[in-house]
C-alpha positions as CSV (number, residue, x, y, z in Angstrom):
1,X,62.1,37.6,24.7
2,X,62.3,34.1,23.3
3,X,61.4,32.6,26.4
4,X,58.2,34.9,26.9
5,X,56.6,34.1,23.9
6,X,57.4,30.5,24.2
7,X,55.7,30.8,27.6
8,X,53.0,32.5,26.3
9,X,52.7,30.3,23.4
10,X,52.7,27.2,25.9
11,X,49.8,28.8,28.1
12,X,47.7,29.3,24.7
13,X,47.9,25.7,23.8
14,X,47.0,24.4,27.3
15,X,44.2,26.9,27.3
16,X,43.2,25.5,23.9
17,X,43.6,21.5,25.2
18,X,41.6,22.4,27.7
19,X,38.8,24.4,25.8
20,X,38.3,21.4,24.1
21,X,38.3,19.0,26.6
22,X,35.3,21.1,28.5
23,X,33.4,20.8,24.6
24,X,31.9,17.8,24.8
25,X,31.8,16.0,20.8
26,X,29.2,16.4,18.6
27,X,27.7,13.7,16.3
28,X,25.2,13.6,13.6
29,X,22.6,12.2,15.4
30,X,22.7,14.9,18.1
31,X,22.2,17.4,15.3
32,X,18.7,15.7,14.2
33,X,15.7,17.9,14.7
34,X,14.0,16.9,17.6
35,X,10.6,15.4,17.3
36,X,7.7,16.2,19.6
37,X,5.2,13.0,20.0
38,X,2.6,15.5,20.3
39,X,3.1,16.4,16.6
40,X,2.3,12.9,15.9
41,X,-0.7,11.9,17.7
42,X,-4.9,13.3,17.3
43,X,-6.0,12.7,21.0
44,X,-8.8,12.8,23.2
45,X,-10.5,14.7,20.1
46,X,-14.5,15.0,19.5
47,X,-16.4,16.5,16.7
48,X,-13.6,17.6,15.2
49,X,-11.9,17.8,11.6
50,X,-8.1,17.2,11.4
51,X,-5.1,15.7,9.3
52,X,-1.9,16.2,8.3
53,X,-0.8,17.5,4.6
54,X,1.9,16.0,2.7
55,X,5.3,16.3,4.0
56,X,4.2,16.2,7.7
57,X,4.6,13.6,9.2
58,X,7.6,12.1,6.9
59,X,7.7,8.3,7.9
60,X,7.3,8.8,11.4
61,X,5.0,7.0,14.0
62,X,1.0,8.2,14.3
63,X,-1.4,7.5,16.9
64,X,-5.0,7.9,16.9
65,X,-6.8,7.3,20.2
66,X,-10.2,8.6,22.3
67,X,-11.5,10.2,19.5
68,X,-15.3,10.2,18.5
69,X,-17.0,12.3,16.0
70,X,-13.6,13.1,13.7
71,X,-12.8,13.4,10.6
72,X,-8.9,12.4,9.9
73,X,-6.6,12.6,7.2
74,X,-3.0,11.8,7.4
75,X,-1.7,12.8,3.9
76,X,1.1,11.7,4.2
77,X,3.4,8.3,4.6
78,X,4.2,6.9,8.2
79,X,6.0,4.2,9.6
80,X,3.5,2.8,11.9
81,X,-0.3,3.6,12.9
82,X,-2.3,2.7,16.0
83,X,-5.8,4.0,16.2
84,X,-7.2,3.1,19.7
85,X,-10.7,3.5,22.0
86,X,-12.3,5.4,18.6
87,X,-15.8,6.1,18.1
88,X,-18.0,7.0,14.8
89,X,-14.7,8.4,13.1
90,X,-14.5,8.9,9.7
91,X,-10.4,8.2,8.6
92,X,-7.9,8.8,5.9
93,X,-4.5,7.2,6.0
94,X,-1.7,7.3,3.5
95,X,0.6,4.5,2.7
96,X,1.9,3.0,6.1
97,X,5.5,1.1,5.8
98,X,4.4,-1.4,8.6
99,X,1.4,-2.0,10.4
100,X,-1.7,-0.7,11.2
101,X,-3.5,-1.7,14.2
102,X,-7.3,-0.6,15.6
103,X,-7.8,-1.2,18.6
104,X,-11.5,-1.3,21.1
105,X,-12.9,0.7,17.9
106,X,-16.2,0.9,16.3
107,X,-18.2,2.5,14.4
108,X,-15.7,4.0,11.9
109,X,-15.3,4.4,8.3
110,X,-11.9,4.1,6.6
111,X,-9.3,4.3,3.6
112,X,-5.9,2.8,3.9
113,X,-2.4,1.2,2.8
114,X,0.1,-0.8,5.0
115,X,2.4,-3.5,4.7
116,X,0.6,-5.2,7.6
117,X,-3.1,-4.7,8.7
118,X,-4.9,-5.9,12.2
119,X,-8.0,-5.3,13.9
120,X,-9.2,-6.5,17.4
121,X,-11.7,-6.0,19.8
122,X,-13.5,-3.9,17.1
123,X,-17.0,-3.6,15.9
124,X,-18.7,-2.4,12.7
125,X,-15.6,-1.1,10.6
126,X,-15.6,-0.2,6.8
127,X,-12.5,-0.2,5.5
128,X,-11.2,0.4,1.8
129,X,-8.2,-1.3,2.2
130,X,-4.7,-1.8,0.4
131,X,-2.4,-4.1,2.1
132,X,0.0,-6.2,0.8
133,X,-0.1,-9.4,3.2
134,X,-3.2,-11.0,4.3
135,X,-5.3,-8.8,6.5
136,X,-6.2,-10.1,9.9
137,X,-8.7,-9.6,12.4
138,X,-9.3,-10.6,16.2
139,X,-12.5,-10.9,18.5
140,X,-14.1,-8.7,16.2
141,X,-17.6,-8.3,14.6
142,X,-18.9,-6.9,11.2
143,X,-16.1,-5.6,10.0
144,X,-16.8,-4.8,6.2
145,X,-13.9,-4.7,3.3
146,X,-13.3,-3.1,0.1
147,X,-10.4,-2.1,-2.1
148,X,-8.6,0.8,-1.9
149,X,-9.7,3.6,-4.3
150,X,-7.7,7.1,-4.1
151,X,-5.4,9.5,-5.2
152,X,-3.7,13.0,-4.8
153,X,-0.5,14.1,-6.9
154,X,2.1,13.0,-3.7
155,X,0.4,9.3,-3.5
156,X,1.9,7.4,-5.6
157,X,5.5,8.8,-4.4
158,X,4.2,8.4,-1.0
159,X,3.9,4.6,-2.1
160,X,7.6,4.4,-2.8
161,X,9.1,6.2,0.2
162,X,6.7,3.7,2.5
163,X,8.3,1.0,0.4
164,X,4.9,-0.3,-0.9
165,X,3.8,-1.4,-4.4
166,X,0.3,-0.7,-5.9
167,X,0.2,-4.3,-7.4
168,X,1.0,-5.8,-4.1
169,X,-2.9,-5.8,-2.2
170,X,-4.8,-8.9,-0.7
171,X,-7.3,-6.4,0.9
172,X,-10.1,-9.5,0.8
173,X,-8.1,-12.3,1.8
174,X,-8.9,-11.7,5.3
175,X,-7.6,-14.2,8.1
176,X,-10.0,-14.5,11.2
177,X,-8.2,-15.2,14.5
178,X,-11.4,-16.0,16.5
179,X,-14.2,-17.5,14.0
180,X,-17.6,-18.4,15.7
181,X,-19.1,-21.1,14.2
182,X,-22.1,-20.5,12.1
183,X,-21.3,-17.0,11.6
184,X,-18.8,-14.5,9.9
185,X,-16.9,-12.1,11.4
186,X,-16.4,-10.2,8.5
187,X,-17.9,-10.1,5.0
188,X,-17.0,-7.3,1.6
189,X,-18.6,-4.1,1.2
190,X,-21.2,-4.1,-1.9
191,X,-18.9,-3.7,-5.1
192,X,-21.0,-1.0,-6.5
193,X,-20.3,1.0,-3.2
194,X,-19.0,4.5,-3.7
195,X,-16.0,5.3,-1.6
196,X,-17.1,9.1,-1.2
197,X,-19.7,7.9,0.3
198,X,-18.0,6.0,3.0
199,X,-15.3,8.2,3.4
200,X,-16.1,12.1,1.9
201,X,-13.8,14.6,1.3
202,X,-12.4,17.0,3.5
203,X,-13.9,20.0,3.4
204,X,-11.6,22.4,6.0
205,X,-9.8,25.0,4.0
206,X,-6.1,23.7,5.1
207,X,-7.2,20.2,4.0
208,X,-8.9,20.9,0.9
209,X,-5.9,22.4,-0.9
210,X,-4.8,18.5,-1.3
211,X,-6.4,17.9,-4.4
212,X,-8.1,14.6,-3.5
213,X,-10.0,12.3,-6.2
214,X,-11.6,9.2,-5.4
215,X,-12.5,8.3,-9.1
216,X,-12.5,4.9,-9.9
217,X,-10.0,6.0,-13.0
218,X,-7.6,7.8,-11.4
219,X,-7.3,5.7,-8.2
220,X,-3.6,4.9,-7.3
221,X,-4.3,1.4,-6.6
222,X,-5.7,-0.8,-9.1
223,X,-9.4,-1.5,-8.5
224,X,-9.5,-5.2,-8.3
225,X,-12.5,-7.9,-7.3
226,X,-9.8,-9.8,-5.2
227,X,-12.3,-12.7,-3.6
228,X,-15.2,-12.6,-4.8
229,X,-16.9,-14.9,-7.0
230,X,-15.7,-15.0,-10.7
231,X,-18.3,-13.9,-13.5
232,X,-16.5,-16.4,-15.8
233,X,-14.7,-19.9,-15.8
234,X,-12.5,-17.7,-18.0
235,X,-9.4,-16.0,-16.7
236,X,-6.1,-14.9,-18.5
237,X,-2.6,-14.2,-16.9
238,X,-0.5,-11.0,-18.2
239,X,3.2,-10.6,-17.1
240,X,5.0,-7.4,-17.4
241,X,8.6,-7.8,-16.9
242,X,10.6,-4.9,-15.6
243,X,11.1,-1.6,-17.5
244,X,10.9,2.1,-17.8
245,X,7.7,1.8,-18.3
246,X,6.0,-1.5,-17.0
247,X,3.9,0.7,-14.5
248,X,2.5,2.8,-16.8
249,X,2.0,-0.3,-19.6
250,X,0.5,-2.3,-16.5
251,X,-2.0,0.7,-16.0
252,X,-3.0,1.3,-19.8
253,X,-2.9,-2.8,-20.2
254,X,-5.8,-2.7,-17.3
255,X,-7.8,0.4,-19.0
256,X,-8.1,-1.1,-22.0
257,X,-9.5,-4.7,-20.6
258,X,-11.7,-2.8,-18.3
259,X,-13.1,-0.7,-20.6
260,X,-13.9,-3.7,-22.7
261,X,-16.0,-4.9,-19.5
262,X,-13.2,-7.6,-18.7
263,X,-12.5,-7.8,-14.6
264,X,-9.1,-7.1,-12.9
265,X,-9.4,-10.1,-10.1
266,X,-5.8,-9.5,-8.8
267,X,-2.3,-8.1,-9.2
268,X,1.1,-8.8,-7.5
269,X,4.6,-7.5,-7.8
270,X,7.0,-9.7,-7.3
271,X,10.8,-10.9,-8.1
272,X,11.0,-14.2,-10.2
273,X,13.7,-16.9,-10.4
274,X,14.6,-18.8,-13.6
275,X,12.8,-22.2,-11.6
276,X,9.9,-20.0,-10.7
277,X,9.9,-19.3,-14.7
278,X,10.5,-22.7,-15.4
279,X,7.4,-23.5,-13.5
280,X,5.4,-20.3,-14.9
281,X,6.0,-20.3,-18.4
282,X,6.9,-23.6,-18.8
283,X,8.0,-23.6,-22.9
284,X,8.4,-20.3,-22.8
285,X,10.4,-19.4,-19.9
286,X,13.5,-19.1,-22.0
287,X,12.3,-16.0,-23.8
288,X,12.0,-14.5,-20.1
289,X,14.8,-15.7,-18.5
290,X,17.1,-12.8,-19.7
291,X,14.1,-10.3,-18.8
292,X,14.3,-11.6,-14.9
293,X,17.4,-9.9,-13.6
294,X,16.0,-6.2,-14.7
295,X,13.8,-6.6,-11.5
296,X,10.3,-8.0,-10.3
297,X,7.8,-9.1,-12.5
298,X,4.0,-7.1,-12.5
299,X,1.5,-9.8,-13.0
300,X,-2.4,-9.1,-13.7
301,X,-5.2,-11.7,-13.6
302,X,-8.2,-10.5,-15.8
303,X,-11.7,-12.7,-15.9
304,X,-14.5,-12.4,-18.2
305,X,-15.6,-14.8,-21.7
306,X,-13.0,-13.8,-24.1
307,X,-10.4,-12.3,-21.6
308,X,-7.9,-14.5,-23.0
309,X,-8.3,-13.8,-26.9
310,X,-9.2,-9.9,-25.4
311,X,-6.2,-9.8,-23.6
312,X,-3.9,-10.8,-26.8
313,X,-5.7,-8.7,-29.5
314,X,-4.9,-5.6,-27.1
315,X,-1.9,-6.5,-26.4
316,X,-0.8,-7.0,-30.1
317,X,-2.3,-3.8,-31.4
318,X,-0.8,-1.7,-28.3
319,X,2.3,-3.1,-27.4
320,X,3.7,-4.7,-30.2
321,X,7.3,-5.0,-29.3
322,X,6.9,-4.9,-25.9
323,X,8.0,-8.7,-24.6
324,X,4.8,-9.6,-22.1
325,X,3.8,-13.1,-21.3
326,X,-0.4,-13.5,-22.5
327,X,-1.8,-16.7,-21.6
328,X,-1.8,-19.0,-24.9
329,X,-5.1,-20.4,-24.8
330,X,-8.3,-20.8,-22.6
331,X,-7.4,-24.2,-21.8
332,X,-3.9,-23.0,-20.2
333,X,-5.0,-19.5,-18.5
334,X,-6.6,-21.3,-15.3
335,X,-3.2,-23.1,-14.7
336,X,-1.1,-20.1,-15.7
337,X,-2.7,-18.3,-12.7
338,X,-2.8,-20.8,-10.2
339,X,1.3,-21.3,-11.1
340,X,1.8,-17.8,-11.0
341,X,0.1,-16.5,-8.2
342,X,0.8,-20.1,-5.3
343,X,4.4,-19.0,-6.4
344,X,4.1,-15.4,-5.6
345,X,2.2,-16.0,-2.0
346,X,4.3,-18.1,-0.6
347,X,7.3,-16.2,-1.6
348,X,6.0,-13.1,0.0
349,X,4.4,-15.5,2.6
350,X,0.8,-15.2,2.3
C-alpha cells in the first residue's frame, strides 16, 4: 500500500507542476481595467451637447476633433487634450496635467487649465485661460485671451490630482511663433467681459447636476489683470509662506484688497532658496529663512494708489501673527516685484 499512495501521490504532484506550468502568470498590470479610446474622444459630432462629469475621465488622454456646433464639457482632470478640425464649438475643459493643443480650429469659445497651452493654424478663438507657462500660438489669427473664471465643488481637487496650482497662471503672456509685422496675432478679451457669456452653462439634465458657477467670487482661479496696463505706478508685493492655511489666507488676503478696489495683477507659487530670499527680502530674509523649508512660497502683486499702506493695514488687523512679507514702502514695492517675480520665471522657465 505504501507504494500506491506514493505513486499516486507522485502522479498528483506532476499533475499539479504541470497545471501550473499551462497557467500562464499574472501581474498587476494585466489586472488594470481596460480602457476603450472611444470612451475618451467626442468625434465627428454636430449640433450636439456633450461632456463628461467628474470622475470620468480620471487623468486619462481626451480628444476632440470634427466637431461643429457642440457644446463640451469635460468635468473632469485629464492628462492631455487635442481638439482638432473644430468649428463654432463652445468648450469646457477641467484642469489638464500637460498640454493642450487646438488644431485647424475656429470659431470657438473656451474655458481652460493646463500646464502647457498651444494653438496653430487656428482662427478667431476666445479662450479664458489658466496655464501655468507662457501660452503659445502658431500661424494663427485673432485669437482673443482672458483669465480663467470658474468653479464646481470637485475643481479645486481636480487642480491637485492634475498637479496644477491656482497661483501658477500667465494666461496673457502669450508667445507668438509667426508674428506679421504691423499686426497682432492675438490681443485680450475686454476685462469687463462676462464669461457666461462666452461660454454658458450646460443646460442638459446629466450635465446640469454639476453645480457650475462662473461668479467672479467664487472662481477657483484667482481673477487677475496679468498684462495689461497698470492703473497705478503703485504696486505692493505680499508673500505667504507655507502653512495650513496659506491658501485660504492667500484667498481672504485678495478679497479684502479687491473689495477695497485694489487690482490683483499676478500670482505665482513657487519654492524659494535662502539666495533667492537673500535677493527678495534683502534685510529681512533672515526672518524667512526658517519659513522656506515648510514648502513653496504664494506670492501676490496688487496695484492701485495706496496698495502698499492698504496692503499693511489689512494685513495687521487680519492676520496679526501670521509671518507674511508686505512690501515696506512705495519706494521699495516696484523692486520687490521685479526681484520676486524675474526669480520665479526663470525658475519655472518662463
Amino acid at each position: 500500500m505504501g507504494c500506491f499512495f506514493s505513486k499516486r501521490s507522485k502522479a498528483e504532484k506532476e499533475s499539479r507542476t504541470e497545471s501550473e506550468e499551462e497557467q500562464p502568470k499574472q501581474y498587476s498590470w494585466d489586472q488594470r481595467e481596460k480602457v476603450d479610446p472611444k470612451d475618451y474622444m467626442f468625434n465627428g459630432l454636430k449640433d450636439e451637447t456633450v461632456g463628461r462629469l467628474p470622475g470620468k475621465v480620471a487623468g486619462q488622454q481626451f480628444l476632440i476633433q470634427d466637431c461643429e456646433n457642440c457644446n463640451i464639457y469635460i468635468f473632469d482632470h485629464s492628462a492631455t487634450i487635442t481638439i482638432d478640425d473644430c468649428t463654432n464649438c463652445i468648450i469646457f475643459l477641467g484642469p489638464v496635467k500637460g498640454s493642450v493643443f487646438f488644431r485647424n480650429c475656429r470659431d470657438c469659445k473656451c474655458t481652460l487649465a493646463c500646464q502647457q497651452f498651444r494653438v496653430r493654424d487656428c482662427r478667431k478663438l476666445e479662450v479664458f485661460l489658466c496655464c501655468a507657462t507662457q501660452p503659445i500660438i502658431e500661424s494663427s489669427t485673432n485669437i482673443k485671451f482672458g483669465c480663467f473664471q470658474w468653479y464646481y465643488p470637485e475643481l479645486a481637487f481636480q487642480f491637485k490630482d492634475a498637479g496644477l496650482s491656482i497661483f501658477n497662471n500667465t494666461w496673457s503672456n502669450i508667445h507668438d511663433f509667426t508674428p506679421v509685422s504691423g499686426e497682432l496675432n492675438w490681443s485680450l478679451l475686454p476685462e469687463d467681459a462676462v464669461v457666461q457669456d462666452y461660454v454658458p452653462l450646460p443646460t442638459t439634465e446629466e450635465l446640469k447636476a454639476v453645480r457650475v458657477s462662473t461668479e467672479a467670487n467664487k472662481s477657483i482661479v484667482p481673477i487677475s489683470r496679468g498684462q495689461r496696463q497698470k492703473s497705478s505706478d503703485e504696486s505692493c508685493l505680499v508673500v505667504l509662506f507655507a502653512g495650513d492655511y496659506t491658501i485660504a489666507n492667500a484667498r481672504k488676503l485678495i478679497d479684502e484688497m479687491v473689495g477695497k478696489h485694489f487690482f490683483l495683477v499676478q500670482t505665482k507659487e513657487v519654492s524659494m532658496k535662502a539666495e533667492d530670499a537673500q535677493r527678495v527680502f534683502r534685510e529681512k530674509a533672515p526672518d524667512f529663512l526658517p519659513l522656506l523649508n515648510k514648502g513653496p512660497v504664494i506670492a501676490l502683486e496688487f496695484n492701485g494708489d495706496g496698495a502698499v499702506e492698504g496692503c499693511q493695514r489689512i494685513v495687521n488687523e487680519i492676520f496679526n501673527g501670521t509671518k507674511m512679507f508686505v512690501s515696506e514702502s512705495k519706494e521699495k514695492a516696484s523692486g520687490d516685484v521685479d526681484s520676486f517675480y524675474n526669480f520665479a520665471d526663470i525658475q519655472m522657465g518662463i
